[in-house]
N, CA, C and O atoms as a GROMACS GRO file, in nm:
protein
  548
    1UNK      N    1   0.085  -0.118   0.000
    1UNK     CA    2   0.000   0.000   0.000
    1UNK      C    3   0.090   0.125   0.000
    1UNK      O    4   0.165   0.128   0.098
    2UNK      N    5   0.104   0.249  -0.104
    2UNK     CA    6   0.154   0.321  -0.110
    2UNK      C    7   0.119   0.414   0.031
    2UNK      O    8   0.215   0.446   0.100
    3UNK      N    9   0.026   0.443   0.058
    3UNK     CA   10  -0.032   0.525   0.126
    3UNK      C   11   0.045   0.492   0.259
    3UNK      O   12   0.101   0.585   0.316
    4UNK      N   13   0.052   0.359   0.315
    4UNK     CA   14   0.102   0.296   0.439
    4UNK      C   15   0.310   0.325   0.433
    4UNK      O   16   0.379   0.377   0.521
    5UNK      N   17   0.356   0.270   0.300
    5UNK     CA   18   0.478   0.300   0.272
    5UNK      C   19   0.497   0.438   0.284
    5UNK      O   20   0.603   0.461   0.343
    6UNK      N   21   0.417   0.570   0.241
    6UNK     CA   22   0.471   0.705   0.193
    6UNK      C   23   0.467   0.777   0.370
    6UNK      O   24   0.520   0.882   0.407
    7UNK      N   25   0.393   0.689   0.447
    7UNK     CA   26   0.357   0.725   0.600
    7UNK      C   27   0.514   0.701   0.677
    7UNK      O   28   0.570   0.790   0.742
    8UNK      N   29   0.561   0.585   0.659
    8UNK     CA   30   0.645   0.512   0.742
    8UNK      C   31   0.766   0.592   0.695
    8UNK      O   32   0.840   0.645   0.778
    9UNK      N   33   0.786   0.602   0.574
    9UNK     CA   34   0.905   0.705   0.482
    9UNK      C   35   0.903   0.816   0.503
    9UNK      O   36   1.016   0.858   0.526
   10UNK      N   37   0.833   0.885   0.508
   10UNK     CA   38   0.824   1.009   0.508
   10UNK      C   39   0.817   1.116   0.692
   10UNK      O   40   0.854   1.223   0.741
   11UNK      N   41   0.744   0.993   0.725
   11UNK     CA   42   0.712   1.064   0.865
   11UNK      C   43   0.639   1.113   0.888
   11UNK      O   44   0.605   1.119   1.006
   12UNK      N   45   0.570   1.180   0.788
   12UNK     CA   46   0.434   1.201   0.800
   12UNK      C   47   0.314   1.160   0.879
   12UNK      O   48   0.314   1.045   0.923
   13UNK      N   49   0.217   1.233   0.904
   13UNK     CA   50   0.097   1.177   1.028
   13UNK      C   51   0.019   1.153   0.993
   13UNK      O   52  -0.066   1.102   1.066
   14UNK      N   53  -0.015   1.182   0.801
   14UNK     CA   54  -0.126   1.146   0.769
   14UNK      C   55  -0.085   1.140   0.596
   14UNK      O   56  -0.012   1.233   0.563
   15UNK      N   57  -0.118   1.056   0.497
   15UNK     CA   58  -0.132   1.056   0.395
   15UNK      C   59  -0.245   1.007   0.322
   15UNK      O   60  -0.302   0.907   0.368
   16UNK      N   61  -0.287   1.057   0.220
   16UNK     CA   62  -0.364   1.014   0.138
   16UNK      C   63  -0.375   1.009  -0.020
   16UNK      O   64  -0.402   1.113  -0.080
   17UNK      N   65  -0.354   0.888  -0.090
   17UNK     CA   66  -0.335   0.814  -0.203
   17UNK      C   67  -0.464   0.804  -0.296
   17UNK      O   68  -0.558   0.749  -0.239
   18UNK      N   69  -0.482   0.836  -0.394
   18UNK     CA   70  -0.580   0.780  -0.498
   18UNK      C   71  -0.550   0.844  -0.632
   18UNK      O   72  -0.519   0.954  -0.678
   19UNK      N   73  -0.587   0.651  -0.694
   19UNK     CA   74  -0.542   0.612  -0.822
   19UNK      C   75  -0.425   0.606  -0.838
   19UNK      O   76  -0.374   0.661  -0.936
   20UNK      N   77  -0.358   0.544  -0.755
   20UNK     CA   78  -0.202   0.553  -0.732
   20UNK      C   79  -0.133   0.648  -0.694
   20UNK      O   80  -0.012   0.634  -0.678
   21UNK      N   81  -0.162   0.703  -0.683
   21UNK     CA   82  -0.049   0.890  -0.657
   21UNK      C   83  -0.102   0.936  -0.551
   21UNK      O   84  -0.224   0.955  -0.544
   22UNK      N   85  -0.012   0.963  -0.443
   22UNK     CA   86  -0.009   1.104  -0.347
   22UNK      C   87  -0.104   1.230  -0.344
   22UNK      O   88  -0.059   1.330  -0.400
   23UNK      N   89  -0.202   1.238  -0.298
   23UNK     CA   90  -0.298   1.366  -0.325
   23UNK      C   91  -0.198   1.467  -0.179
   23UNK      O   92  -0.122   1.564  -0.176
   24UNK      N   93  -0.251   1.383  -0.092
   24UNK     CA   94  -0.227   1.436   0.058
   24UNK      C   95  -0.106   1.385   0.117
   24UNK      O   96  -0.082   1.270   0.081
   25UNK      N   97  -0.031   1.429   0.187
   25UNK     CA   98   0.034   1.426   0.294
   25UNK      C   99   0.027   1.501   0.409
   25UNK      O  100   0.094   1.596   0.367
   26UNK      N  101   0.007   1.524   0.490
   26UNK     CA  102   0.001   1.592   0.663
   26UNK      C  103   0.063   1.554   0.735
   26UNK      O  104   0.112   1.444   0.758
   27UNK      N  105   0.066   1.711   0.808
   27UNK     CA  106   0.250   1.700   0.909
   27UNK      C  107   0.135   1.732   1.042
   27UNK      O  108   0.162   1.657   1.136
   28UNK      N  109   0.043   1.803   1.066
   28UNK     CA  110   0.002   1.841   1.136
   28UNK      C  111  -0.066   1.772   1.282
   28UNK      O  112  -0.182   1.766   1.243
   29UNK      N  113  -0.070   1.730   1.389
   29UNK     CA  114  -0.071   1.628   1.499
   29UNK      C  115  -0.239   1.665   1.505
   29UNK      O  116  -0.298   1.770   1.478
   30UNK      N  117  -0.295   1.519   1.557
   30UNK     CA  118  -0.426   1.492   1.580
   30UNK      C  119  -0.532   1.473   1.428
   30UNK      O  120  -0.551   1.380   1.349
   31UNK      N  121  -0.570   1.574   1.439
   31UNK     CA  122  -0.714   1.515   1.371
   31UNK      C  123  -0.734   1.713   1.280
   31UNK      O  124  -0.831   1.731   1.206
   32UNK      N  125  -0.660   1.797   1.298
   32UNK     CA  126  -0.654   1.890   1.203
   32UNK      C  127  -0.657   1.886   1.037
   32UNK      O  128  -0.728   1.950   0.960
   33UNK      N  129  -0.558   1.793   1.009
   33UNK     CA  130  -0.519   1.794   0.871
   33UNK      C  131  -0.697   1.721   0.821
   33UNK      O  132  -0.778   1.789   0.759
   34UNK      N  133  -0.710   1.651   0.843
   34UNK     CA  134  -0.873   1.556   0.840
   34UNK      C  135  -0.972   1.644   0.886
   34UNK      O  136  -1.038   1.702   0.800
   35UNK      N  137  -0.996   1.666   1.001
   35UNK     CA  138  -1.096   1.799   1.002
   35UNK      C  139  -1.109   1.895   0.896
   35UNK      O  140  -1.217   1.914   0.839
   36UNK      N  141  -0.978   1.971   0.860
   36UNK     CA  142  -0.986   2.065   0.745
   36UNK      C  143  -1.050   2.052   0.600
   36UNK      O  144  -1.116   2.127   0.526
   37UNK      N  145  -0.978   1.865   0.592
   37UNK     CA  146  -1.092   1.808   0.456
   37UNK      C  147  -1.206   1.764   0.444
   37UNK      O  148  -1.261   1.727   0.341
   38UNK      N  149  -1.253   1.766   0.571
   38UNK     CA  150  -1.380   1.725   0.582
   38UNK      C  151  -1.474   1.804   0.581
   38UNK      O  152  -1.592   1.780   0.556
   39UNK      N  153  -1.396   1.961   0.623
   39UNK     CA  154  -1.491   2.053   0.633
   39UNK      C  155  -1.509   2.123   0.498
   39UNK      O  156  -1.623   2.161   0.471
   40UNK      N  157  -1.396   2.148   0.396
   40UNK     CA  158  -1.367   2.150   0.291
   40UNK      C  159  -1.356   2.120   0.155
   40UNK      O  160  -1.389   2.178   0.052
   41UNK      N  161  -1.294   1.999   0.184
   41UNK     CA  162  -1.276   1.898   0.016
   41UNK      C  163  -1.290   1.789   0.113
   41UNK      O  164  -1.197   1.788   0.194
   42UNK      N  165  -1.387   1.687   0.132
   42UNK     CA  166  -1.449   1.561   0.136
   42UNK      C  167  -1.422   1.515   0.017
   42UNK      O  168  -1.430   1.393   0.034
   43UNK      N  169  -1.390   1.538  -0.118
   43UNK     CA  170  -1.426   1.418  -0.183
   43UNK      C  171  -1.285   1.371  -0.273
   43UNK      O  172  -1.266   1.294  -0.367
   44UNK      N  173  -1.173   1.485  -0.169
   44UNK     CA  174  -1.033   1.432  -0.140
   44UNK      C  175  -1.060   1.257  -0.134
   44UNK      O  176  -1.005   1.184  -0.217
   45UNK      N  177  -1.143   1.206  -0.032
   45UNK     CA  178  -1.132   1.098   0.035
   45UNK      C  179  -1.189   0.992  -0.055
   45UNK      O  180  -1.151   0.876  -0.042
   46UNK      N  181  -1.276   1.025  -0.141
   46UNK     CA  182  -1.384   0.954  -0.174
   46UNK      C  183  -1.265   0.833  -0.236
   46UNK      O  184  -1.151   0.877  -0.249
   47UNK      N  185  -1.286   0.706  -0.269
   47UNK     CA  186  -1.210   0.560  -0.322
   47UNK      C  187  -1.087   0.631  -0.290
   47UNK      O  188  -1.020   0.652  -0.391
   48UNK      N  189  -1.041   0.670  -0.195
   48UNK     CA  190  -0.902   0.690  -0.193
   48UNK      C  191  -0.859   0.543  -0.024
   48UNK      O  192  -0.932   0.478   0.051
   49UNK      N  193  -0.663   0.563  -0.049
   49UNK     CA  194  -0.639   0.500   0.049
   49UNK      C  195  -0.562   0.573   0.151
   49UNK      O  196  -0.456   0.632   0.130
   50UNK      N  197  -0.640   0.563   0.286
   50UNK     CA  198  -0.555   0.683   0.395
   50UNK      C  199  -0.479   0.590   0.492
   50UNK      O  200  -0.523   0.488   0.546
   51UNK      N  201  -0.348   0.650   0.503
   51UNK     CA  202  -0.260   0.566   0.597
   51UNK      C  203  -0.219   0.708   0.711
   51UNK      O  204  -0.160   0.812   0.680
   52UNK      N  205  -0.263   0.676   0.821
   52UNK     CA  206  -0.275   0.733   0.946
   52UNK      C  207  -0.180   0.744   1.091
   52UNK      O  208  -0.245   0.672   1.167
   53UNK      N  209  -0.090   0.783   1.152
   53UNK     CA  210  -0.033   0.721   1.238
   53UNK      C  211  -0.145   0.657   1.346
   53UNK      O  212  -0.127   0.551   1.406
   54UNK      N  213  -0.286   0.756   1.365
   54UNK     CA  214  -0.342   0.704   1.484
   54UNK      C  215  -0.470   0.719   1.432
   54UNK      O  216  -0.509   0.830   1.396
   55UNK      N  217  -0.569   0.578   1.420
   55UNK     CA  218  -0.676   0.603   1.398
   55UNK      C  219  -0.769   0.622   1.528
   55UNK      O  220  -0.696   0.599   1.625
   56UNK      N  221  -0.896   0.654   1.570
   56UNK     CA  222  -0.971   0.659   1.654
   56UNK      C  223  -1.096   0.684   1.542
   56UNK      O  224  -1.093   0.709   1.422
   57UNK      N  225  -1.213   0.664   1.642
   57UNK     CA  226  -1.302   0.657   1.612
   57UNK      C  227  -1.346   0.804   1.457
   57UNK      O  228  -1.400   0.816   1.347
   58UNK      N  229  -1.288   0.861   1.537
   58UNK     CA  230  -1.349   0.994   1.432
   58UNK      C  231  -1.305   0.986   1.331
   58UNK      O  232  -1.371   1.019   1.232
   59UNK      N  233  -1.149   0.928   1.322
   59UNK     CA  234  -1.083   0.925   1.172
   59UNK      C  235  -1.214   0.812   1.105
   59UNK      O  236  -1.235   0.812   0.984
   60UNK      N  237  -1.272   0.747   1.173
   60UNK     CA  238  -1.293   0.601   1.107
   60UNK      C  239  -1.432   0.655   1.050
   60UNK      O  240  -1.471   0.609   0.942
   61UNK      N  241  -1.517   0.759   1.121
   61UNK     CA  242  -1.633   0.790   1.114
   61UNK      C  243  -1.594   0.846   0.963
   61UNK      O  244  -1.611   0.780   0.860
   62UNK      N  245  -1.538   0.982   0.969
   62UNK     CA  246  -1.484   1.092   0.918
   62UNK      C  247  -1.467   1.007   0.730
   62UNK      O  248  -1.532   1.032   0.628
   63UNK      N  249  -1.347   0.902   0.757
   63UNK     CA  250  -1.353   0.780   0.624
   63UNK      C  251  -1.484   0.712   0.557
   63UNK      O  252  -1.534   0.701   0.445
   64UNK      N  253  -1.509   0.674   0.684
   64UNK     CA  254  -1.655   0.598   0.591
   64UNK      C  255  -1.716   0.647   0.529
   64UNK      O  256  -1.742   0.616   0.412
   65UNK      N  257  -1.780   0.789   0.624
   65UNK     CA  258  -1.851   0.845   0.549
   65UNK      C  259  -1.894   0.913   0.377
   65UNK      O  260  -1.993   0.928   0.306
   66UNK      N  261  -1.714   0.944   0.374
   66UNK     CA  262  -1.708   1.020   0.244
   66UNK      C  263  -1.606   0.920   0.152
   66UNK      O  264  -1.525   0.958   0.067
   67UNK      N  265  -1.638   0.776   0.196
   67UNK     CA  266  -1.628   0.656   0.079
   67UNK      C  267  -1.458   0.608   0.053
   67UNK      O  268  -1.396   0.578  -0.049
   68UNK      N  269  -1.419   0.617   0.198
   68UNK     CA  270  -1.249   0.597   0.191
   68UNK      C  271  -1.266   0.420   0.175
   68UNK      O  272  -1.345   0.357   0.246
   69UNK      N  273  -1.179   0.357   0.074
   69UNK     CA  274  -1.166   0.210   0.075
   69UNK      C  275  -1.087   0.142   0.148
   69UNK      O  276  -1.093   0.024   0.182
   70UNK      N  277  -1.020   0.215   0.169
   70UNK     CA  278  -0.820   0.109   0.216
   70UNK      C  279  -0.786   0.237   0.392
   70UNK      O  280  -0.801   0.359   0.381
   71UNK      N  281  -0.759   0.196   0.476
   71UNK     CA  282  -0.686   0.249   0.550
   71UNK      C  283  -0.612   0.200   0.654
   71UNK      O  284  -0.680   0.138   0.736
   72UNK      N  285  -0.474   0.209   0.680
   72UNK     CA  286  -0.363   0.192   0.766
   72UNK      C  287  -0.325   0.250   0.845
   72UNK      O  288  -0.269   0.354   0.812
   73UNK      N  289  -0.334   0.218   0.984
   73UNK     CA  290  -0.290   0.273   1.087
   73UNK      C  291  -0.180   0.194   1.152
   73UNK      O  292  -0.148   0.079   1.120
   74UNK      N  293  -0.101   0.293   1.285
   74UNK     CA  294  -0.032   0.262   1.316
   74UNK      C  295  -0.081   0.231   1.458
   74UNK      O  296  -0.046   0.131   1.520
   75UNK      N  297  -0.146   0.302   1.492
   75UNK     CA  298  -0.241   0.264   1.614
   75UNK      C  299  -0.418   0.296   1.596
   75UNK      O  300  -0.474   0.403   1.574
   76UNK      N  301  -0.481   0.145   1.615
   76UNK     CA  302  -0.661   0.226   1.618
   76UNK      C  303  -0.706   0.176   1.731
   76UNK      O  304  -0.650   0.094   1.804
   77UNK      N  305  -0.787   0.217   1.741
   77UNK     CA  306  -0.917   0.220   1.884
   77UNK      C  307  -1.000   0.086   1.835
   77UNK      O  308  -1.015   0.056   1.716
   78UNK      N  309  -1.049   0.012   1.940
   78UNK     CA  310  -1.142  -0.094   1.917
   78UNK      C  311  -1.243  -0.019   1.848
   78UNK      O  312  -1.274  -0.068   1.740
   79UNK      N  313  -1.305   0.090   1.884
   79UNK     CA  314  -1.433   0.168   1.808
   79UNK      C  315  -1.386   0.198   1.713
   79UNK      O  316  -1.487   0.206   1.644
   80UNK      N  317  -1.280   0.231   1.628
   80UNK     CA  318  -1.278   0.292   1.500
   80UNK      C  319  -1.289   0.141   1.447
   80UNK      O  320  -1.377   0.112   1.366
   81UNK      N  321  -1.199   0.046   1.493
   81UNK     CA  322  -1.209  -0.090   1.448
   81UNK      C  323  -1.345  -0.150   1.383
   81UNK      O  324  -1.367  -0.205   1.276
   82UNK      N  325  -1.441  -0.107   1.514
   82UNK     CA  326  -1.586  -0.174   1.474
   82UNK      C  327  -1.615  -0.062   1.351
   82UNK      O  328  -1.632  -0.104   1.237
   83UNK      N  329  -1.620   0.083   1.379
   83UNK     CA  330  -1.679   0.151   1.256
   83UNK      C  331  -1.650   0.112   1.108
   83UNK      O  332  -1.741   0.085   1.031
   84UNK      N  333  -1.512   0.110   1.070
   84UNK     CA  334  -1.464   0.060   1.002
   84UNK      C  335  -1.509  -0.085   0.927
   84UNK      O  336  -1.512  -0.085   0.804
   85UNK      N  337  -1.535  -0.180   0.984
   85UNK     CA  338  -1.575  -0.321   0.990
   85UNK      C  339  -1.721  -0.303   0.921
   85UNK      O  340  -1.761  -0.342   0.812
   86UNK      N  341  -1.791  -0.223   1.036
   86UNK     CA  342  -1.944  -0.197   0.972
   86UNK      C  343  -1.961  -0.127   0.794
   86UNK      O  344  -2.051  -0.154   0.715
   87UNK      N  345  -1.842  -0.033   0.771
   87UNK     CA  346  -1.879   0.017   0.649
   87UNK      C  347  -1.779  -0.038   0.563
   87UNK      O  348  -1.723   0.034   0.481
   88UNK      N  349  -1.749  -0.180   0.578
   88UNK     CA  350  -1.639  -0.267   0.455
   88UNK      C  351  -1.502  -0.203   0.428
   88UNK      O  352  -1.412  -0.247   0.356
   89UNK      N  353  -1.503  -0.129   0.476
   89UNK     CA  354  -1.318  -0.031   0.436
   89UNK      C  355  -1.221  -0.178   0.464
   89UNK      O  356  -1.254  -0.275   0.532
   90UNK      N  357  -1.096  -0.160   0.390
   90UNK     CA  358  -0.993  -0.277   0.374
   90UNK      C  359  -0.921  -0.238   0.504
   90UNK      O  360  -0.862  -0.133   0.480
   91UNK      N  361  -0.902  -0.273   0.619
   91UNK     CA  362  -0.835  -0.248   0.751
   91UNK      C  363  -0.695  -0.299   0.761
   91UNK      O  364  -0.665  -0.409   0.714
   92UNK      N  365  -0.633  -0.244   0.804
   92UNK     CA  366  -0.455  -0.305   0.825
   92UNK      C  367  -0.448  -0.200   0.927
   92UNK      O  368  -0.499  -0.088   0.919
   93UNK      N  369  -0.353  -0.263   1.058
   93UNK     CA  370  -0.334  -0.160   1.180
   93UNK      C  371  -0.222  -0.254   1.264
   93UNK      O  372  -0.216  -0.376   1.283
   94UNK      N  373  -0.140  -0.151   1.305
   94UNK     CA  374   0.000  -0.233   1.355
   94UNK      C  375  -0.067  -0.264   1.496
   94UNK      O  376  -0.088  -0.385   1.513
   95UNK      N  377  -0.104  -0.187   1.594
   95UNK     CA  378  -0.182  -0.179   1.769
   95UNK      C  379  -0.303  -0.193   1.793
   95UNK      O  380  -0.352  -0.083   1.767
   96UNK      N  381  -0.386  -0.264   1.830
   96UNK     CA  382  -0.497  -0.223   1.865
   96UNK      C  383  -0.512  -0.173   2.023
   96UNK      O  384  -0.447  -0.226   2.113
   97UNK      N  385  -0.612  -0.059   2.046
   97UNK     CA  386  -0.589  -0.006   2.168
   97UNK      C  387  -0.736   0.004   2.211
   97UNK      O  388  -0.816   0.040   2.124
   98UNK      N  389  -0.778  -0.020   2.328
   98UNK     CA  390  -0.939   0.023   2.335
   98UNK      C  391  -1.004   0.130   2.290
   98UNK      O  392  -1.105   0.142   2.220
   99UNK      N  393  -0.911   0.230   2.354
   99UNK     CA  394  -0.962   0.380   2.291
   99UNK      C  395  -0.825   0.480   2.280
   99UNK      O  396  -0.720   0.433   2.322
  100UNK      N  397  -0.827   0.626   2.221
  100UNK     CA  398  -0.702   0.697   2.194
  100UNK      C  399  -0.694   0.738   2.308
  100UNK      O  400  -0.794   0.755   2.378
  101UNK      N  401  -0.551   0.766   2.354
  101UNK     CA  402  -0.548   0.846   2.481
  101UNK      C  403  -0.448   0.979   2.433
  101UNK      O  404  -0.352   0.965   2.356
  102UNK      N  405  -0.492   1.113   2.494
  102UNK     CA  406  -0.375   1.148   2.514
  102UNK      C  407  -0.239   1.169   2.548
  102UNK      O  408  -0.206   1.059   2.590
  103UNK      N  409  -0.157   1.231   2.554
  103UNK     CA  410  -0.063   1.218   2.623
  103UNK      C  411  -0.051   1.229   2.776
  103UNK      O  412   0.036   1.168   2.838
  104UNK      N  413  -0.148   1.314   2.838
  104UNK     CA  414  -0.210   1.311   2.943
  104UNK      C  415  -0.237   1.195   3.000
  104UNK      O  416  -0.229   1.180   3.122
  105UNK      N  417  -0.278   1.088   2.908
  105UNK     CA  418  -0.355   0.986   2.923
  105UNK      C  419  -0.544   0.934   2.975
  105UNK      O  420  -0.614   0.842   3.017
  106UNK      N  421  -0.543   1.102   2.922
  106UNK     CA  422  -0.729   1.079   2.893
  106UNK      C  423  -0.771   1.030   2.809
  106UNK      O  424  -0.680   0.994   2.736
  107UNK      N  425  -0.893   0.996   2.760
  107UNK     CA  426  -0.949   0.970   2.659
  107UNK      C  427  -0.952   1.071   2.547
  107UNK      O  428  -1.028   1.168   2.550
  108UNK      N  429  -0.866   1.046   2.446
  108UNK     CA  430  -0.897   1.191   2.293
  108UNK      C  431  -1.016   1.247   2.328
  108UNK      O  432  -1.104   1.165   2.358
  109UNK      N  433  -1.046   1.365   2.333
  109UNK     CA  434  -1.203   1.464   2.319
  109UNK      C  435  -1.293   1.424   2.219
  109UNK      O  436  -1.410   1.458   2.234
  110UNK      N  437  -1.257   1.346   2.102
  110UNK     CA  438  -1.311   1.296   1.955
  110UNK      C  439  -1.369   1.220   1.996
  110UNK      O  440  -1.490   1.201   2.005
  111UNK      N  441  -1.237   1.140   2.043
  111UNK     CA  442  -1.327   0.992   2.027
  111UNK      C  443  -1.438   1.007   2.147
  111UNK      O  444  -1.551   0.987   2.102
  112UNK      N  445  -1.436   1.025   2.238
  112UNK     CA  446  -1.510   1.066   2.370
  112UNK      C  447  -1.652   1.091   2.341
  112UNK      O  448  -1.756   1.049   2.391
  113UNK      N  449  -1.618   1.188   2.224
  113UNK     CA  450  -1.750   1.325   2.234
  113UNK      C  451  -1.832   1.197   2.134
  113UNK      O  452  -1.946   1.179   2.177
  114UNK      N  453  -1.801   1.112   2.021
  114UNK     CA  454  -1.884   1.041   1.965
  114UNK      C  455  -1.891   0.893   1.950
  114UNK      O  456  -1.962   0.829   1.872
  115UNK      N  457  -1.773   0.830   2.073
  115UNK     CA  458  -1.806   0.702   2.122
  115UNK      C  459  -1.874   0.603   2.156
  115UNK      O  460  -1.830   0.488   2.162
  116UNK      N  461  -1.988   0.636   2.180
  116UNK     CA  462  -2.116   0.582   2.218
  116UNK      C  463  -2.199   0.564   2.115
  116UNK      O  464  -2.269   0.464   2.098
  117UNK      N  465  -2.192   0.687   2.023
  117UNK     CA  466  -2.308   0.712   1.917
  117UNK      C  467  -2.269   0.586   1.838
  117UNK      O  468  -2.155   0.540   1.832
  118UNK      N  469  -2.406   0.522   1.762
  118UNK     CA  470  -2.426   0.407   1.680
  118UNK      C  471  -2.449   0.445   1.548
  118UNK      O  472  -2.410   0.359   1.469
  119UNK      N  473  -2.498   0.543   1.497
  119UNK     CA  474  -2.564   0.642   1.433
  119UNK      C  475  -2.386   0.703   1.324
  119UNK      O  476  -2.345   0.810   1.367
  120UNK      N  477  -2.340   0.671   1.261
  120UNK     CA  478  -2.232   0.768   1.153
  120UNK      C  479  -2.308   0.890   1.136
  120UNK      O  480  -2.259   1.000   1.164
  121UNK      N  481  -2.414   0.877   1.094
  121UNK     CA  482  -2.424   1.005   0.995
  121UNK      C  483  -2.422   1.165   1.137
  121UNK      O  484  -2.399   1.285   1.120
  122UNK      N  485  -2.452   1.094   1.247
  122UNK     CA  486  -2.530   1.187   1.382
  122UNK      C  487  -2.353   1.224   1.422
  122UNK      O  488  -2.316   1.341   1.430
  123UNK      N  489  -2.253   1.103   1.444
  123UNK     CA  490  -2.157   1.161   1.449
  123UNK      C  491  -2.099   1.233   1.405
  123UNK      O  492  -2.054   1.328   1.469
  124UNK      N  493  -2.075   1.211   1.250
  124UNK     CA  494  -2.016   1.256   1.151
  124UNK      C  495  -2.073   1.444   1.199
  124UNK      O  496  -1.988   1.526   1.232
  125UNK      N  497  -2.174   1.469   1.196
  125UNK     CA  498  -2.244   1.595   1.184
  125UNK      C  499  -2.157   1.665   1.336
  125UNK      O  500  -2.096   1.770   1.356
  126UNK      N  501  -2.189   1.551   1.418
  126UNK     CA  502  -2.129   1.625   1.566
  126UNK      C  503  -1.982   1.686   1.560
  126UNK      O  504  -1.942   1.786   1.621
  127UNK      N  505  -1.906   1.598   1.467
  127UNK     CA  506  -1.791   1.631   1.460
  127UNK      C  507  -1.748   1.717   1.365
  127UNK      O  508  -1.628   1.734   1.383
  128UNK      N  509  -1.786   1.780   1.274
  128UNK     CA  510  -1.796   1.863   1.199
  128UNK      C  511  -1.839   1.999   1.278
  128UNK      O  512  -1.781   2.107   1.275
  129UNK      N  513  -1.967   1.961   1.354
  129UNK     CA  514  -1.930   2.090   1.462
  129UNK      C  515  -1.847   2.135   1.470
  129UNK      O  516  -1.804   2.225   1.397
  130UNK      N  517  -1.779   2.068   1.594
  130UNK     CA  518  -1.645   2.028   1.686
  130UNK      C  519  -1.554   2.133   1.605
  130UNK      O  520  -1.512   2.241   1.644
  131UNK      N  521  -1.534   2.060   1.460
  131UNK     CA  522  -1.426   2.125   1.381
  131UNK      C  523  -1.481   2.272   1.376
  131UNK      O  524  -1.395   2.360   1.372
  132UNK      N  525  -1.608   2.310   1.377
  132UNK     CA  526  -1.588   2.463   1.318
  132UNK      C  527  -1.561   2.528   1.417
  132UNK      O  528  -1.502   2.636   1.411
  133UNK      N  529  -1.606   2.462   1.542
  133UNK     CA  530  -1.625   2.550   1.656
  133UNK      C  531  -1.465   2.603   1.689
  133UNK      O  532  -1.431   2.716   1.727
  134UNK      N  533  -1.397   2.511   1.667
  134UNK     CA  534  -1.232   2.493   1.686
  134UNK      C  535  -1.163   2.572   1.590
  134UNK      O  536  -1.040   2.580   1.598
  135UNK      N  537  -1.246   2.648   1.474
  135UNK     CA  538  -1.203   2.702   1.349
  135UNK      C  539  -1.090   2.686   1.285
  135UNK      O  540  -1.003   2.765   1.250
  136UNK      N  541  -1.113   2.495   1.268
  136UNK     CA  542  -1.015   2.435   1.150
  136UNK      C  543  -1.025   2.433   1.048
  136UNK      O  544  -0.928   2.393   0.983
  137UNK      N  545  -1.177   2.485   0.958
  137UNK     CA  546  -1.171   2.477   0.855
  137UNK      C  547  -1.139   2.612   0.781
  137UNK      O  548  -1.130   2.615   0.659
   0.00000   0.00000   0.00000
C-alpha cells in the first residue's frame, strides 16, 4: 500500500493516495489535517487509500462516510475498528488499543465526544461541529 509506505518514509501523520499517486500528505498532529478536509474537500477521500499514524473513532467515522476504501494505521481504537468493519473499508493496523489516549492519558475529546453514538451520519455531523467551533476549517 503506497499510502502505508509514503507514511512510514516520510514521517508524515497522515497521507492520502488515490489512483495511485499522493494527493495528501500531513505533518500536522491529531485530527486537524482531516478535520480541514472534511470541512472542505471531502471528496479528497472519496475511493481513496488513507494511511494514518493514529486512527480513533473519528478518523474512522470521518472515512466511511465520504467513501475511503483502504486504511492503515499505526495505532486504532477498538471503536474505530468496529466503525470501520461496519462500512467494509480494507483495515490493516500495527496496535490495537481500546480507545485513543492522550498524552495526558485521557481519553482523545473525539473519540469521547462520539463514542457511544451508533448512528455515523449523527456523528459525523457532531464532529464537523467540533471542527468549526475549533475554526479548522
Amino acid at each position: 500500500m503506497l499510502a502505508r509506505r509514503t507514511l512510514v518514509e516520510s514521517g508524515a501523520n497522515m497521507v492520502i493516495v488515490q489512483g495511485g499517486e499522493i494527493i495528501f500528505m500531513g505533518w500536522s498532529k491529531g485530527l486537524r489535517d482531516l478535520a480541514k478536509i472534511a470541512l472542505t474537500s471531502p471528496g479528497l477521500l472519496e475511493g481513496s487509500s488513507v494511511a494514518d499514524k493514529i486512527v480513533g473513532k473519528a478518523v474512522a467515522v470521518i472515512c466511511s462516510v465520504n467513501g475511503v476504501k483502504a486504511i492503515y494505521a499505526q495505532l486504532m481504537s477498538s471503536p474505530a475498528l468496529e466503525e470501520l468493519e461496519r462500512s467494509g473499508i480494507e483495515i490493516h493496523y500495527e496496535r490495537l488499543a481500546p480507545y485513543i489516549e492522550t498524552p495526558s492519558g485521557e481519553i482523545c475529546p473525539f473519540e469521547k465526544l462520539i463514542m457511544h453514538l451508533g448512528n455515523r451520519d449523527e456523528a459525523y455531523r457532531m464532529l464537523l461541529e467540533r471542527f468549526r467551533k475549533l475554526g479548522w476549517g
